[in-house]
N, C-alpha and C positions, 0 to 999 in steps of 0.2 A: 498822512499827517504824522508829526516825530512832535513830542515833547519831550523838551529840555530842562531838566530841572539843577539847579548850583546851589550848592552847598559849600561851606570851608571859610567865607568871609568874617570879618572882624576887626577889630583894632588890636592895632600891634607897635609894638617899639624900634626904632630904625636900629636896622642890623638882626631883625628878628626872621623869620620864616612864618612859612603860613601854608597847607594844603587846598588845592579849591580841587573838588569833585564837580563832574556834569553826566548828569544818569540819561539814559536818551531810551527813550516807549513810543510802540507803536506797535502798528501789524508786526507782522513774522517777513513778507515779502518786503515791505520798507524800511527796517531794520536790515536786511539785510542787503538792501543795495546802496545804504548811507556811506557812502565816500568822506571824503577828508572833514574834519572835525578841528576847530578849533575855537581860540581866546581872545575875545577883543578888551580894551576896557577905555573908557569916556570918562574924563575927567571933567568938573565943573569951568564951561566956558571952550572946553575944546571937542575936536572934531572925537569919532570913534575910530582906535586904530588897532591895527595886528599887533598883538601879541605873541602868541606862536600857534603854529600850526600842524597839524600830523594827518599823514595820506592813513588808508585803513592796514596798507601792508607796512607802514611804522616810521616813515621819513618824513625827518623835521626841518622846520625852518623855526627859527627866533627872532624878531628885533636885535638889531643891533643895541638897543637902548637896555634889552635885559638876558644879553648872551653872557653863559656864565653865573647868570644869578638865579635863572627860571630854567625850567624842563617840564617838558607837557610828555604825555604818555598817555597808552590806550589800552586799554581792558577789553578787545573787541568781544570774549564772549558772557564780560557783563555790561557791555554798550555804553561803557564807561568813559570818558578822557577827565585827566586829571593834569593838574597845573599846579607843580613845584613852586615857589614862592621863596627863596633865601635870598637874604644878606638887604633885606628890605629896607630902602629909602623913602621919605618925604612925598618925592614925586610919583612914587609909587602908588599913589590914595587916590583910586577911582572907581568907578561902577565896574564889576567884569562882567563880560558875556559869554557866553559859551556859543556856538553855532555849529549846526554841521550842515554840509551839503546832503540832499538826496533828491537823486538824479537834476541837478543843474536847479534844484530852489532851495535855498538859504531858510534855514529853519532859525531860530534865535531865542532864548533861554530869558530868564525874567530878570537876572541880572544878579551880583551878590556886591555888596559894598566891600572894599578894603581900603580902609583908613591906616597910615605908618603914621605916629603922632608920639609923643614922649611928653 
């Protein structure tokens, strides 16, 4: 079992930035074979989708939708992944999740709100 806990969310003004943390506990043995980690986030009415993602040795991938604006990064010896937030838009305002894999099951985070609103 991995708990995921998110932190960073809030409302913010478009063009602004914003940090989102995801702290990841468990054993000592499943903590340490948790693979790639990443950020989804669900808007009201639509599906849940990638956001970005990072393997545990550091290689990302981003949406094309927030390449440029976002950058996810990993803390592996505080079981950390974090997710950059600039230059934030409108469309931007959704639930985020955080997820990591270990060994081949999808763990999933309770979710943190980001509202861009002015």
């Amino acid at each position: 079992q991995v708990q995921l806990v998110e932190s960073g969310g809030g409302l913010v003004q478009p063009g602004g930035s914003l940090r989102l943390s995801c702290a990841a506990s468990g054993s000592i043995f499943t903590i340490s074979t948790m693979g790639s980690m990443g950020w989804y986030r669900q808007a009201p009415g639509k599906e849940r989708e990638l956001v970005a993602a990072i393997t545990r040795g550091g290689s990302t991938n981003h949406a094309d939708s927030v390449k440029g604006r976002f950058t996810i990064s990993r803390d592996n010896a505080k079981n950390t992944v974090y997710l950059q937030m600039n230059s934030l838009k409108p469309e931007d305002t959704a639930v985020y999740y955080c997820a990591a894999d270990v060994r081949n099951t999808i763990y999933w985070g309770q979710g943190t709100q980001v509202t861009v609103s002015s």
